[in-house]
C-alpha positions in Angstrom: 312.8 160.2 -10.3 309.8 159.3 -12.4 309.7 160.0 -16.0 307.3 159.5 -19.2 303.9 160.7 -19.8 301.2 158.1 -19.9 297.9 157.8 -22.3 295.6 156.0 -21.0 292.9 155.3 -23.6 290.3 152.5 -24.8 288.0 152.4 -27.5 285.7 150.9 -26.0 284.8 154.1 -24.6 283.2 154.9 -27.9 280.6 152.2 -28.0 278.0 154.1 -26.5 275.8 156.8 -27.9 272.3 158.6 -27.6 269.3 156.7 -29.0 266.7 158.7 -29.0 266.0 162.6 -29.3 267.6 164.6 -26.3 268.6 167.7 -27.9 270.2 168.6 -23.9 272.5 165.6 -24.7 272.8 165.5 -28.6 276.3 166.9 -28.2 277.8 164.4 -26.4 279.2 161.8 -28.5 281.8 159.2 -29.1 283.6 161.2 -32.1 285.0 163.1 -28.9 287.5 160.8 -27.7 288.3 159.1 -31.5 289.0 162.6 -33.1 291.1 163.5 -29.8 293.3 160.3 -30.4 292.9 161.1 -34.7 295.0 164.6 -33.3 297.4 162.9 -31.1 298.4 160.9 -33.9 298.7 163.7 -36.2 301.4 165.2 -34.3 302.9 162.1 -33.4 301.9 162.5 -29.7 300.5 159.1 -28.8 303.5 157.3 -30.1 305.5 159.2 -27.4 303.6 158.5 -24.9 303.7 155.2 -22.4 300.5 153.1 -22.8 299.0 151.5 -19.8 296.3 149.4 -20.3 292.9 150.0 -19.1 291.2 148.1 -16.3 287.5 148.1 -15.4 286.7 149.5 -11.6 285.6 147.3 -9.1 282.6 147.9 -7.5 284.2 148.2 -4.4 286.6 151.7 -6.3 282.8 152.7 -7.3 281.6 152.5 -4.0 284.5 155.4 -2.6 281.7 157.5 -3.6 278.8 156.4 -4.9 276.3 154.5 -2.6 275.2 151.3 -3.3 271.8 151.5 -4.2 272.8 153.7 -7.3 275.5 151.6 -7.9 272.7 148.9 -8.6 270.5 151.1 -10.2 273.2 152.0 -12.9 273.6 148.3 -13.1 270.0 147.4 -14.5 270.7 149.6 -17.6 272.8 147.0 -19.1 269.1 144.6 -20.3 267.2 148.1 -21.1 265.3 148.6 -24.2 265.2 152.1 -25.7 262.2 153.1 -24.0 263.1 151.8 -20.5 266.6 154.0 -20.7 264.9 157.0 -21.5 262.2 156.3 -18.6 265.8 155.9 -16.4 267.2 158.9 -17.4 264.3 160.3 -16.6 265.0 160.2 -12.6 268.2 162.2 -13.3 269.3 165.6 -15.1 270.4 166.2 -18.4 272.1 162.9 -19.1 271.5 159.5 -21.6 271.9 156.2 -20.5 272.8 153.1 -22.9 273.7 149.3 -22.5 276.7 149.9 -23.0 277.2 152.7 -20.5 277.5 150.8 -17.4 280.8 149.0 -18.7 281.8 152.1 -20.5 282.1 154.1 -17.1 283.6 151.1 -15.6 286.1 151.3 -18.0 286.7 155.4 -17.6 286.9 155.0 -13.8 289.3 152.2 -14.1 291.7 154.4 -16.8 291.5 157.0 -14.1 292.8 154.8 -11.3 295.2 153.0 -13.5 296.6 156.8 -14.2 296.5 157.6 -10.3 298.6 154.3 -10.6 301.0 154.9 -12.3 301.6 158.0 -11.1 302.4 157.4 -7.8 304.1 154.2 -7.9 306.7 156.4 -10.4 305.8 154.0 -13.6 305.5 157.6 -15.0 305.8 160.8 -13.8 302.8 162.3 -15.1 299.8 161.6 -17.3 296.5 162.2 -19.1 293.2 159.7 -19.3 291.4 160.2 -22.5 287.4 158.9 -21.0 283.8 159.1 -21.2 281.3 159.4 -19.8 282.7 161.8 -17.7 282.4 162.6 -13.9 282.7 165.5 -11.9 278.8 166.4 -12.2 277.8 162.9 -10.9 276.6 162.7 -7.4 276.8 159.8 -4.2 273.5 158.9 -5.6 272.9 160.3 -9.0 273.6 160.4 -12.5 273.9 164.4 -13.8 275.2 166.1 -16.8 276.7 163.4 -19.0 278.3 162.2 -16.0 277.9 158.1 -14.6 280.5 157.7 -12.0 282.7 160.7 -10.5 285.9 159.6 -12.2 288.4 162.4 -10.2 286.4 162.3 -7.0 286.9 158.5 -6.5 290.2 158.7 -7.9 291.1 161.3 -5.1 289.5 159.0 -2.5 291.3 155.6 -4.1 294.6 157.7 -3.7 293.9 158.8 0.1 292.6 155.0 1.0 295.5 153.1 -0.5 298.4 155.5 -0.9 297.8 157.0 2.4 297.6 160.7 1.1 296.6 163.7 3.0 296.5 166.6 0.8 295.1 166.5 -3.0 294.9 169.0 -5.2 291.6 168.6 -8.0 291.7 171.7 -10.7 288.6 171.5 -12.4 288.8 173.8 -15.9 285.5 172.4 -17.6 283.3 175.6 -18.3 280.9 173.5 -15.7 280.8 173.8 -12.0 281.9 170.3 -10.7 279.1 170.1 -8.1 279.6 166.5 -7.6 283.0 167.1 -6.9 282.0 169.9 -4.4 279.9 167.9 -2.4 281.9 164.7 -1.8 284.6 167.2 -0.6 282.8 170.1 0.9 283.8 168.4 4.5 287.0 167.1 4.1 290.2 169.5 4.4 292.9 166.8 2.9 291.4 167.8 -0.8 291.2 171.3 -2.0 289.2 171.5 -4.8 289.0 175.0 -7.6 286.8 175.1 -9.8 286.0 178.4 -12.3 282.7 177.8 -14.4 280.3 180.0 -16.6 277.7 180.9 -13.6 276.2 184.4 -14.9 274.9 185.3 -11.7 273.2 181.7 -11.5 271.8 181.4 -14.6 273.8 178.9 -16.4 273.0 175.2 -15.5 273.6 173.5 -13.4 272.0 176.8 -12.1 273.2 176.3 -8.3 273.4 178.8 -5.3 276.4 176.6 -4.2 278.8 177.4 -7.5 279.1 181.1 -6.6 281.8 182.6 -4.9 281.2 182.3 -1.3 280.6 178.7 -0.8 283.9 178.4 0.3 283.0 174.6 2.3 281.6 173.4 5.6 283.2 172.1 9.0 286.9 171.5 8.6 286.7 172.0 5.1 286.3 175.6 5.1 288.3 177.3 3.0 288.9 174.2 0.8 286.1 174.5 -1.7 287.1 177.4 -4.1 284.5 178.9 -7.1 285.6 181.1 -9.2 282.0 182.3 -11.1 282.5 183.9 -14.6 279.7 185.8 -14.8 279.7 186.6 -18.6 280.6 184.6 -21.5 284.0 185.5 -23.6 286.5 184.8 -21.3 289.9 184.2 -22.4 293.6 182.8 -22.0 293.7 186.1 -19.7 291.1 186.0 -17.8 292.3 181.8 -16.5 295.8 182.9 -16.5 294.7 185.8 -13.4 292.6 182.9 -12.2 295.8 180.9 -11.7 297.9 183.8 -10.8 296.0 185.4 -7.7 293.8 182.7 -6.5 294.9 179.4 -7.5 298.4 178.6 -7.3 299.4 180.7 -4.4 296.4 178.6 -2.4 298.3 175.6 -4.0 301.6 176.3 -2.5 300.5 177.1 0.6 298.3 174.3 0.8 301.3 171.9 -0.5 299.6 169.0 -2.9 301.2 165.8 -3.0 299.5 164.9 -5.9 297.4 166.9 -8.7 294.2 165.8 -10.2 293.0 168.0 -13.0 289.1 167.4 -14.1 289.8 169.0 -17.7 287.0 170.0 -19.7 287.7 171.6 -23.2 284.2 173.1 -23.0 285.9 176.5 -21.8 287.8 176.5 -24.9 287.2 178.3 -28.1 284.2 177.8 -30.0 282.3 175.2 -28.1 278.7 175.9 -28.2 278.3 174.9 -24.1 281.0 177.9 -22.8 281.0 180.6 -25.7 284.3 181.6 -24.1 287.5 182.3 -26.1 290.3 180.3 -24.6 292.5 179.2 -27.5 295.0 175.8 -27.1 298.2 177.0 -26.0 296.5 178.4 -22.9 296.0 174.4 -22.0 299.9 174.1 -22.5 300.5 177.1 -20.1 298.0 176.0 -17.3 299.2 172.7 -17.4 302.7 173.5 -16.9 301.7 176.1 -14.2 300.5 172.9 -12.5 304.0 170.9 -13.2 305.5 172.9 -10.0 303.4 171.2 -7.8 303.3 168.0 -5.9 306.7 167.5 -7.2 305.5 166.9 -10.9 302.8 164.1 -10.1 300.1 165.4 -12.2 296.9 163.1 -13.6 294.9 164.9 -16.2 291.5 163.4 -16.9 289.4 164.1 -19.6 286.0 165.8 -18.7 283.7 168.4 -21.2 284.9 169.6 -24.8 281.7 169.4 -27.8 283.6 171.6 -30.5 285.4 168.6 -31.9 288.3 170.7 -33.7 288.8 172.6 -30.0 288.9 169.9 -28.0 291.0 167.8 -29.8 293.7 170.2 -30.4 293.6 171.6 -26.8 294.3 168.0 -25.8 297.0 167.9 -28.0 298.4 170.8 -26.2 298.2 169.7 -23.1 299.8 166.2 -23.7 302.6 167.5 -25.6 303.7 169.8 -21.9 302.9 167.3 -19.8 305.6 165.3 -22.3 308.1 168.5 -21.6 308.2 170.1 -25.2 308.1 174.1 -25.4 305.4 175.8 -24.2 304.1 177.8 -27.0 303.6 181.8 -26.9 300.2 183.0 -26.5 299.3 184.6 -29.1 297.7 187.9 -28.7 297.9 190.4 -25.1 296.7 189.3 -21.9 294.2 192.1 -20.5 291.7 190.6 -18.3 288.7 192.0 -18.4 287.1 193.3 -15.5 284.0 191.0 -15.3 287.1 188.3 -14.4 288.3 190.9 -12.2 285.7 191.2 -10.1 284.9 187.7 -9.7 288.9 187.1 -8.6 288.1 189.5 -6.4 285.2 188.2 -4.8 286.9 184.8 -4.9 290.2 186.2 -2.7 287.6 188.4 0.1 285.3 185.3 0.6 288.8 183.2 1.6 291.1 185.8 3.4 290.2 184.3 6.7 291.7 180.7 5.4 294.7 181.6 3.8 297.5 182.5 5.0 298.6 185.0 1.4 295.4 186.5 1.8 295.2 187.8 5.4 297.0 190.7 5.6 294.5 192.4 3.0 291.8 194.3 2.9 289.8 193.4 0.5 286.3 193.3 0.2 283.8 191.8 -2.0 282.9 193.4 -5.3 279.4 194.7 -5.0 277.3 192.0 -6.6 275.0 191.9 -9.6 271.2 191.2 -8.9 270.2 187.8 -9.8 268.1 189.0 -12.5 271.0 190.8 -14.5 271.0 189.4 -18.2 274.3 188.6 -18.8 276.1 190.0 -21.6 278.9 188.8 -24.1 282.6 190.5 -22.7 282.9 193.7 -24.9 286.4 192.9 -26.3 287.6 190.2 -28.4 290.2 189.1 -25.6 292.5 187.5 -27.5 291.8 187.3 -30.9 291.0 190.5 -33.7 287.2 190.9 -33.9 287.5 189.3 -37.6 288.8 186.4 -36.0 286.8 186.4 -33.1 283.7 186.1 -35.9 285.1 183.3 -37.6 285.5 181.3 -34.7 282.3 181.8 -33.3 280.6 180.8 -36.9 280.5 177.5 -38.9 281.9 174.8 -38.8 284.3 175.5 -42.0 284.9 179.0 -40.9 286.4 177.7 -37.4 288.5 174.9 -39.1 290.1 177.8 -41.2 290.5 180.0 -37.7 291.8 176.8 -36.2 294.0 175.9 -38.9 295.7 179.7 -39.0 296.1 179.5 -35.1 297.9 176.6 -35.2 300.5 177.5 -37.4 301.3 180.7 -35.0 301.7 178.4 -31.8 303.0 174.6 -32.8 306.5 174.7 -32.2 309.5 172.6 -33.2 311.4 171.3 -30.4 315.5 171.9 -30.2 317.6 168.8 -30.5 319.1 169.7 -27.4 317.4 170.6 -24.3 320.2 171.9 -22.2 324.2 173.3 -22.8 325.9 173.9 -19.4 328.9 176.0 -19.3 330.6 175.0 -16.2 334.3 174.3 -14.8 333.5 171.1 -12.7 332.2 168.5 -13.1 329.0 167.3 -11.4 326.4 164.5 -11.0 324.6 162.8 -13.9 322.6 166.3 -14.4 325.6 168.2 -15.7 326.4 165.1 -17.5 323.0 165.3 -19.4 323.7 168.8 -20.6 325.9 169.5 -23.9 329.0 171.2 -22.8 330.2 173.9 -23.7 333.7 175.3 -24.0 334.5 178.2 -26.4 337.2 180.3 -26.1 337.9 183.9 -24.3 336.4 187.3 -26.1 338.5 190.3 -26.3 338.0 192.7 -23.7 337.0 195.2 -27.0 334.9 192.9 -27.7 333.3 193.1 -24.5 333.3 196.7 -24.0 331.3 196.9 -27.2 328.3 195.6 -25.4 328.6 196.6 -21.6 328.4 200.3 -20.5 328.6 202.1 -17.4 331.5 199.2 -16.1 334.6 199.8 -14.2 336.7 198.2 -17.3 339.2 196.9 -14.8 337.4 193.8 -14.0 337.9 192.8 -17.9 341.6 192.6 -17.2 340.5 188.7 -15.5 340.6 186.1 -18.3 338.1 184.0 -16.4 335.8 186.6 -17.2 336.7 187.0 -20.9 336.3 182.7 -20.9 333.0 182.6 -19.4 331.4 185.6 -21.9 332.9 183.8 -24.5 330.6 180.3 -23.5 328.1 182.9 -23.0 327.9 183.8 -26.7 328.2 180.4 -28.0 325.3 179.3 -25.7 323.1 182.4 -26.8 323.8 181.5 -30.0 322.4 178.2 -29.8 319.8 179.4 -27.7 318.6 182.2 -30.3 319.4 179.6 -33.4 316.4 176.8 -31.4 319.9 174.6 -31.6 319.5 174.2 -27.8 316.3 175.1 -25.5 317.8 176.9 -22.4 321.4 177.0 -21.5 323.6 177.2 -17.8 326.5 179.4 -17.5 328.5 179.6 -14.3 330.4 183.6 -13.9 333.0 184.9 -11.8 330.9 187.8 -11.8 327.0 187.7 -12.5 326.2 191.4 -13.2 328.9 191.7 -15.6 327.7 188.8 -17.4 324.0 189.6 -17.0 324.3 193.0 -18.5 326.7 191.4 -21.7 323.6 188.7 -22.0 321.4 191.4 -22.6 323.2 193.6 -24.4 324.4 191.3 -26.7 320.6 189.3 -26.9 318.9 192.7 -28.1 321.3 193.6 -30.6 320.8 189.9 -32.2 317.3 188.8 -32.8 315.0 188.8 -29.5 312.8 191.5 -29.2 312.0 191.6 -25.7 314.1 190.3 -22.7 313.3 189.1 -19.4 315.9 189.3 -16.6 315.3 188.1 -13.5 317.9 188.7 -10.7 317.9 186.8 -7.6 320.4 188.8 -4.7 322.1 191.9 -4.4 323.6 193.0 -7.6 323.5 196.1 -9.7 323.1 195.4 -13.3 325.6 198.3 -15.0 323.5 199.2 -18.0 320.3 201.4 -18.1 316.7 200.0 -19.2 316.2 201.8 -22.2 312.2 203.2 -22.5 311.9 201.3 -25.5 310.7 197.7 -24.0 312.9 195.6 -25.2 314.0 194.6 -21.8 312.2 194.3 -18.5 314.2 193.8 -15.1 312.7 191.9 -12.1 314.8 192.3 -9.1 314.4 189.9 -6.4 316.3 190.6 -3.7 316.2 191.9 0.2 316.7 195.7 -0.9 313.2 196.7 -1.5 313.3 199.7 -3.6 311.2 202.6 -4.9 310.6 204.8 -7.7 309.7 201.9 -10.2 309.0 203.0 -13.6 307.0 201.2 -16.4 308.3 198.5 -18.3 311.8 198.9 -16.7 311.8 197.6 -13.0 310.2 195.9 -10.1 311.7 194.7 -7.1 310.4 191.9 -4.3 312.0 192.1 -1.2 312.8 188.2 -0.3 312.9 187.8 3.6 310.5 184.5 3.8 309.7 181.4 1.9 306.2 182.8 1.8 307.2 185.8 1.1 308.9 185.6 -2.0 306.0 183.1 -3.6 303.8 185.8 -3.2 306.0 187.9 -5.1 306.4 185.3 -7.3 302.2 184.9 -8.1 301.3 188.4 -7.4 303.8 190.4 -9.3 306.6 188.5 -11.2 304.6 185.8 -12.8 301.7 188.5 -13.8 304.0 191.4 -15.1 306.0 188.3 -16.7 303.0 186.9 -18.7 301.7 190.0 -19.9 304.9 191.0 -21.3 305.6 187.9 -22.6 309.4 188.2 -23.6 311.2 186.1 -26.4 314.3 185.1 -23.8 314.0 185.0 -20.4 317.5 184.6 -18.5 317.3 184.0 -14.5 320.5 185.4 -12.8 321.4 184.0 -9.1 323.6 186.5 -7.7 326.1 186.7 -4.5 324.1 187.5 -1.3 320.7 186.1 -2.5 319.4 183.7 0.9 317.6 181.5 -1.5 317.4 178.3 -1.2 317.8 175.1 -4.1 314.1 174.3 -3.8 312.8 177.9 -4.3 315.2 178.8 -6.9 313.9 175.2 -8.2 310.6 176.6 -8.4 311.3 180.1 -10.3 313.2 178.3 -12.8 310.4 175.7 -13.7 307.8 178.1 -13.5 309.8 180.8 -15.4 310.4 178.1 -18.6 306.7 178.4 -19.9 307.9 181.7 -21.0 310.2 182.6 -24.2 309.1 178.8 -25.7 311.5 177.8 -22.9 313.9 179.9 -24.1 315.7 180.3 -21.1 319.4 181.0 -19.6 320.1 180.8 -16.1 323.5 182.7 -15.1 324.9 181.6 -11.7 327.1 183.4 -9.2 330.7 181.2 -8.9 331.3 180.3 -5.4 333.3 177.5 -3.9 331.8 174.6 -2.6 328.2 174.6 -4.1 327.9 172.5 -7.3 325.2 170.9 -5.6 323.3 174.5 -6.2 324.6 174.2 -10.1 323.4 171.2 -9.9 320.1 171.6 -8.6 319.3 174.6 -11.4 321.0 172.0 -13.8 318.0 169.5 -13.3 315.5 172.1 -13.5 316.2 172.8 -17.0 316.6 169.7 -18.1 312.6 168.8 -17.2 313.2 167.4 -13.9 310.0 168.1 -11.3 310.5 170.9 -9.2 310.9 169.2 -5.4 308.4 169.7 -2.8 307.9 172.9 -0.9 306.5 173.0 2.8 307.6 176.2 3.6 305.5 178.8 2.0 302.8 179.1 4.2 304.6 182.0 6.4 304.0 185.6 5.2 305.0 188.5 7.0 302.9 191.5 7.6 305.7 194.0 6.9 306.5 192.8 3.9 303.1 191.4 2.2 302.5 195.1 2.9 305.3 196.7 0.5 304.8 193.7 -2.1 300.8 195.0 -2.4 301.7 198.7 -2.1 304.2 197.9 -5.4 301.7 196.0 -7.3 299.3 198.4 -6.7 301.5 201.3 -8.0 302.4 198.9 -11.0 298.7 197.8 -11.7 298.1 201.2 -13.4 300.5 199.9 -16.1 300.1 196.3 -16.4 296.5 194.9 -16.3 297.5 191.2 -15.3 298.5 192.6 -12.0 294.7 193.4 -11.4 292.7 191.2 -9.0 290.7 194.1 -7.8 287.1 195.6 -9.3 288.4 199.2 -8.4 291.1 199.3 -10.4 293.3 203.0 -11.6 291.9 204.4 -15.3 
């Protein structure tokens, strides 16, 4: 399997800038893509990464999308004097134009496709170009927005023509609808393309009917053009993460990517002057390894919007340093959406429910819309960040270098030495064989009734038992300690060894506790009301009765099935309680297959700074299962999923009656404007 992040950069990028007075344009400069590589070295990110070296795009790669008499047009501007490329410009919207342009977006489209490359000839398993100008405004025969050449559009196209692709996946996060994205694709059903933007009811450029909510594409490509329309500024790490949670990915899975292509603009981050919205640079980390899942891990991130220098160059940061597999930082602050966001989820999921397979058995409609000549307002709430913080972010430049430089120091994280301890009897392929291993010796049985209550003490009289709590604590230990990032233990008995985990987790450092339980087990403690620890059950029981903060169950009975349980309650109640440890136990009985279980546990390690232990149910002749959950925590790419398409009626039913018993607790679970007080 493919490995290493590349970096695909050239400073020749940098050799073009705005000549004259545009003050529409005056914020697009070359100190964008040097102060993003100045960061990257700072944190000794770029030395990590694999360089490729850039190549300039053909015309014929140009002309995937771009028509020919533009393509010469753009061509001219290489002999212009000042005055004759601001008379060119003129023919287009908000955009500059410069000798040096023409070779410069040559040179961007070419990093793209070298990326796209390298990707999918498994040179590297995943990577990020660093460009300008960007792309995903430009059109088949027009310049727009900054944007030359439609770097991810063509690249999409260049993958489909010579790789022979049939479904890609484009994310675009810039705070700017995409349009030129939209309308290369609006037709075509092999490329699903998302895109959430600052719309405000269309008043914010590019100020189009077409970025709202219900153009949802044309022909056979209904159903694969997706808008998600903020319609006020202020939206936060929150607001995307519900984005991602009950639109995006569960359309992902279903639609089943064999490659991602993000267009990542940094404009919908903190303090840039384009967005005004409050996103802060770990939420970069946790989107883009929300995005790891897919297409088993081939992932090209390419470099669109970002104007707040400080922002963009640290939300880069960020990103690489996931895509290179280190911890995914806590968020800082709680995740409340706010119901602006809300409502425009909302409208989002109505306008597709005839396309999409997780959406059809509801019955949602569209939130009632505001008239067109509603003046937005700023989001009442500070989101993420205290209202002092909020102010210094939005002021000066010093005042936001002093936020920036605080925030920082809350979320950059040092990576453990090791990345995985297995505690496991046999011995298996090369994965268990990358793990540190561990092999302590047996606890009393005193020792374990001190932590587990409510037992029948007899099963303590089995020494295997006593062994495998005693690897238990010395791989908690490491765990809690950041000596090791997540840890595998194998158990004779998974609920015994669960409710010791948590026990004995709580009572040494972690405040709050995920479990996870996959099958049917009872976990012999009780959830005390305190919220240290929150139970997700996953299993084929569905139960009622749930109470706050102490229990939800999915009932598992399809492939598609359980990944809307995964996006619509456990990843959403998950986030907003954002524990310190997350541990994943795979019980007896639990008709899950190694590529689901695949999924949770790759999904599940952006929580807890990967934090995570994974307790597996003994059982003879499956250390290929071990095995599987083995590569998962060691970084490996989750394998491709065809299956989660099929959704039963029956049982979508009781997973939406649940979440909306639940949503009057925990607001992440919201994708509805009528939501319980």
């Amino acid at each position: 399997m493919a490995s290493g992040t590349a970096l695909i950069y050239d400073k020749e990028m940098t050799n073009y800038k705005l000549l004259w007075d545009y003050p529409a344009c005056a914020i697009e400069v070359p100190e964008r893509l040097s102060c993003s590589i100045e960061r990257l070295k700072h944190y000794t990110l770029l030395e990590r990464c694999v360089q490729v070296p850039v190549r300039e795009a053909t015309e014929e790669d140009i002309l995937l999308v771009h028509r020919s008499e533009y393509l010469e047009a753009v061509k001219t501007t290489t002999s212009m004097d000042v005055e004759e490329l601001k008379k060119f410009a003129c023919n287009y919207t908000d955009v500059y134009f410069h000798q040096n342009i023409y070779h410069s977006a040559r040179l961007a489209l070419g990093a793209t496709l070298q990326l796209v490359d390298s990707v999918l000839t498994e040179k590297v398993g995943n990577g990020m170009a660093l460009v300008r100008p960007p792309g995903h405004h430009s059109q088949r025969s027009a310049a727009n927005g900054f944007c030359v050449f439609n770097n991810v559009a063509i690249a999409a196209e260049y993958a489909k023509k010579k790789y022979g692709l049939n479904r890609i996946l484009i994310v675009d996060w810039d705070v700017h609808h995409g349009q030129g994205i939209q309308y290369t694709f609006e037709e075509d059903p092999s490329v699903l393309y998302f895109s959430w933007h600052r719309y405000e009811h269309q008043r914010f450029w590019p100020n189009l009917r077409d970025s709202d909510f219900d153009a949802v594409g044309n022909g056979r490509g209904a159903g694969f053009n997706v808008n998600v329309p903020w319609n006020k500024v202020g939206m936060g790490n929150a607001d995307y993460l519900a984005a991602f949670f009950h639109v995006l990915l569960p359309m992902a899975y279903e639609f089943n990517p064999e490659l991602v292509l993000v267009s990542a603009g940094y404009d919908s981050a903190i303090g840039d002057p384009e967005g005004e919205m409050l996103a802060t640079p770990e939420c970069y980390s946790h989107l883009t390894h929300l995005l790891m899942s897919l297409a088993s891990g081939k992932l090209c991130i390419v470099l669109e919007g970002g104007y707040n220098l400080r922002s963009l160059s640290e939300s880069v940061c960020m990103t690489v340093q996931t895509l290179l597999g280190d911890c995914v930082p806590q968020i800082v602050g709680n995740l409340f959406p706010c119901l602006s966001a809300i409502e425009s989820i909302q409208n989002v999921r109505a306008a597709h429910r005839q396309y999409w397979n997780f959406l059809k058995h509801q019955g949602q409609t569209p939130a009632q819309p505001a008239p067109t000549s509603h003046v937005p307002e700023k989001a009442p709430r500070p989101l993420v960040l205290k209202t002092e913080e909020t102010g210094k972010a939005n002021g000066d430049a010093k005042n936001f270098d002093e936020f920036m430089d605080s925030h920082m120091r809350k979320v950059l994280l040092s990576t453990p030495p090791v990345r995985s301890a297995a505690a496991v009897s046999a011995r298996g392929d090369l994965a268990l064989e990358r793990c540190l291993q561990i092999r302590a010796s047996e606890i009393t049985k005193e020792e374990a009734v001190a932590f587990i209550s409510g037992i029948d003490h007899e099963c303590l009289q089995d020494r295997s038992i006593l062994l495998c709590l005693g690897n238990l604590l010395e791989v908690l230990d490491k765990i809690i300690k950041k000596e090791v990032r997540n840890s595998l233990v194998v158990s004779p008995a998974v609920s015994v060894t669960s409710a010791f985990a948590v026990s004995w987790s709580i009572a040494s450092g972690p405040n709050r506790v995920l479990l996870v339980t996959v099958g049917e087990m009872d976990i012999p403690f009780d959830i005390p009301s305190d919220g240290k620890i929150l139970l997700l059950q996953i299993s084929e029981k569905f139960c009622s009765g749930l109470k706050r903060h102490y229990t939800a169950t999915q009932e598992n009975k399809s492939c598609g099935d359980l990944f809307y349980a995964f996006f619509g309650l456990l990843l959403p109640l998950a986030y907003e309680y954002q524990p310190d440890l997350v541990m994943i136990a795979l019980g007896p009985n639990s008709n899950i297959d190694t590529t689901t279980v695949s999924h949770l546990i790759s999904l599940l390690q952006g929580l807890g700074e990967g934090r995570t232990l994974v307790i597996v149910q003994e059982r003879e002749s499956e250390l290929r299962f071990v095995e599987f959950v083995a590569k998962m925590l060691l970084g490996d790419s989750a394998p491709a999923l065809g299956c989660a398409s099929v959704n039963t009626h029956e049982n979508i039913m009781k997973l939406e009656r649940q979440r909306q018993e639940l949503q009057q607790h925990w607001k992440m679970l919201q994708h509805s404007g009528k939501v319980p007080v």
